[in-house]
N, C-alpha and C positions, 0 to 999 in steps of 0.2 A: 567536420565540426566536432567539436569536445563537450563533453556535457557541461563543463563548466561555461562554456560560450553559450549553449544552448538557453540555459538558464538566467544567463545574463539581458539577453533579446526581451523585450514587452512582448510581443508576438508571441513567440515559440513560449516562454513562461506561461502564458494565457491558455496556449492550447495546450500544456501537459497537465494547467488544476484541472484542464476540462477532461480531459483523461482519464483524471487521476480521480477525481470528483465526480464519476460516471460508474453506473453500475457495472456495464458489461464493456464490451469492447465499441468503439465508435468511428463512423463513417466522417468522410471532407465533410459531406452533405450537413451532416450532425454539426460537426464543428462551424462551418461557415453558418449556420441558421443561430446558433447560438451566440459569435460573434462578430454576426451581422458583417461579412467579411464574402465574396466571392470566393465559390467551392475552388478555383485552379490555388488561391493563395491560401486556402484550408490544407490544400493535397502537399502543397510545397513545406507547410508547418511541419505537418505530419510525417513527411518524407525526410526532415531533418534532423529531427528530432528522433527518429526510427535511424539515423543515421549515425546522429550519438549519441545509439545504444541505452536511448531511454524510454524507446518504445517499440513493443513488439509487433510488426504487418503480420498479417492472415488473411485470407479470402474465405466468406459464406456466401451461400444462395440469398438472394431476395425473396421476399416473398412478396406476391401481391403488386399491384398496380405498374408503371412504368418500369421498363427493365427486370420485372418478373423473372427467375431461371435464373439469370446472370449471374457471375460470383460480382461480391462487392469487395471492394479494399477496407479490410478494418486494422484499427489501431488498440493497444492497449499495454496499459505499462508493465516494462519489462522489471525483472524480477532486480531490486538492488540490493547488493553488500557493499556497499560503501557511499558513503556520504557525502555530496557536493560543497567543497569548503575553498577556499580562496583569503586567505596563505590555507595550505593544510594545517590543520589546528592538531590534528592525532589525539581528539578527545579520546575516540574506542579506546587508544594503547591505557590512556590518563585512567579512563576508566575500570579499566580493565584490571590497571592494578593496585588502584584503591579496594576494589570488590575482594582480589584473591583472597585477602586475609581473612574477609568478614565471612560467619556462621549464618547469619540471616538475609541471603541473597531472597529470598522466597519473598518475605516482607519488604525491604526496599523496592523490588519489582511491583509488589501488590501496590506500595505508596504510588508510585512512581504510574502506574496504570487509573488509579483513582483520582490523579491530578489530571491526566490526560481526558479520563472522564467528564469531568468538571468542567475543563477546557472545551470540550465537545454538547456542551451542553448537554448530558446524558441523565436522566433520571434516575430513581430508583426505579426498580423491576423492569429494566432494560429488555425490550427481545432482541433477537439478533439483529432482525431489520434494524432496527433501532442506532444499535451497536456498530454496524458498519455504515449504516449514513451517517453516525457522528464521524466516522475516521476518515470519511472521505471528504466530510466536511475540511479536516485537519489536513489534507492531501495527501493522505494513506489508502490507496484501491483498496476494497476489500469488499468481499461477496461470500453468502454463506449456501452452504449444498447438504440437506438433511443433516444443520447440527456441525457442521466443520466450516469454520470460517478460512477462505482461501486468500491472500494477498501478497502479491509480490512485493508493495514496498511495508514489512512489518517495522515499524517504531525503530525496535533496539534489532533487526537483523546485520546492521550494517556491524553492532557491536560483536553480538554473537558468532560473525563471519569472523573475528580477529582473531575474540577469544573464545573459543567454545568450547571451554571447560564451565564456563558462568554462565550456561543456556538456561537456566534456574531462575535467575534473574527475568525472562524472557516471560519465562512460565507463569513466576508471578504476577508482570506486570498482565498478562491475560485475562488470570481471576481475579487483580482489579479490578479490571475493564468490565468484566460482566455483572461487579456486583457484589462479586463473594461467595454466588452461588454456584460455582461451577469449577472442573478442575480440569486443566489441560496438558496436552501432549503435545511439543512441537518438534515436527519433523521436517524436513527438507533444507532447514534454514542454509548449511551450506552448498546447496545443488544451485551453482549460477545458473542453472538453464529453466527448474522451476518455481514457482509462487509457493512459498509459507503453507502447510496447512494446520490448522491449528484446532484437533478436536475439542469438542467444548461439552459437558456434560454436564444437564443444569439440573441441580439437586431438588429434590420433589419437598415442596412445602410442607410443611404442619399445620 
């Protein structure tokens, strides 16, 4: 199966916002309790979708109760550079080279993160928690670790993967997202194997 199949199914869509809309990585168990769905046709969601390549298997230990010790099957979304379109539209290229010309990549990224804000229902004086349960709201994974917010599917990565001379763009739309108060560094964006990390350093008040 193709990602673009995947995405087209009501099933398999349901169980990648559940994914993707999940803090950490997620068991059948999870998914079928969530859409009230018997756990073999959760495993088979999961397996498919894990199949095209839009989500990544892992085994951890359980802890506690039933099945204690045992590793469990978890799911969680794999890291994307490109965007599921049907025709291919090649916004990134479009985009990519309206951007070259312009001097203020920095602020159209900022606009462009303070919309998505907005979008996310996000206040002012955002914390991180905040910040990434609004984007998973929006179906963007994201999780933060002392201060680095980590996400395999970032907003504009798929753009940045095309053109990544305009990672600037990237950068901006970040300290939109948190605010204004904070300046970032993004690394990994073209490593298909890993998640986004994106430090975030929040400027201390007056």
């Amino acid at each position: 199966m193709d990602r673009l199949s995947a995405v087209g199914d009501p099933g398999l869509r349901s169980a990648l916002s559940f994914v993707r809309g999940s803090e950490g990585a997620v068991t059948a168990d999870a998914l079928a309790e969530h859409d009230g769905i018997h756990r073999n046709v959760a495993r088979g969601r999961l397996e498919r979708l894990a199949a095209a390549g839009l989500l990544e298997p892992s085994f951890s230990r359980r802890r506690g109760g039933p099945g204690a010790g045992r590793p469990a099957k978890t799911y969680r979304a794999a890291p994307e550079l490109a965007a599921i379109e049907f025709p291919a539209h090649h916004y990134e290229d479009l985009v990519g080279l309206l951007a070259e010309d312009r001097t203020d990549l920095h602020d159209v990224g900022a606009a462009f993160g303070r919309r998505l804000a907005k979008a996310a229902g996000l206040r002012q004086g955002r914390s991180l928690d905040e910040l990434c349960a609004g984007l998973r709201r929006l179906g963007f994974q994201a999780t933060h670790e002392d201060g680095v917010i980590v996400t395999p599917t970032c907003p504009l990565r798929p753009l940045v993967a095309a053109r990544p001379r305009i990672a600037t763009l990237d950068e901006g739309m970040w300290a939109g997202l948190v605010g204004g108060r904070a300046s970032c560094t993004v690394e990994g964006c073209l490593d298909p194997t890993s998640p986004c990390r994106i430090q975030v350093l929040i400027q201390s008040r007056r």
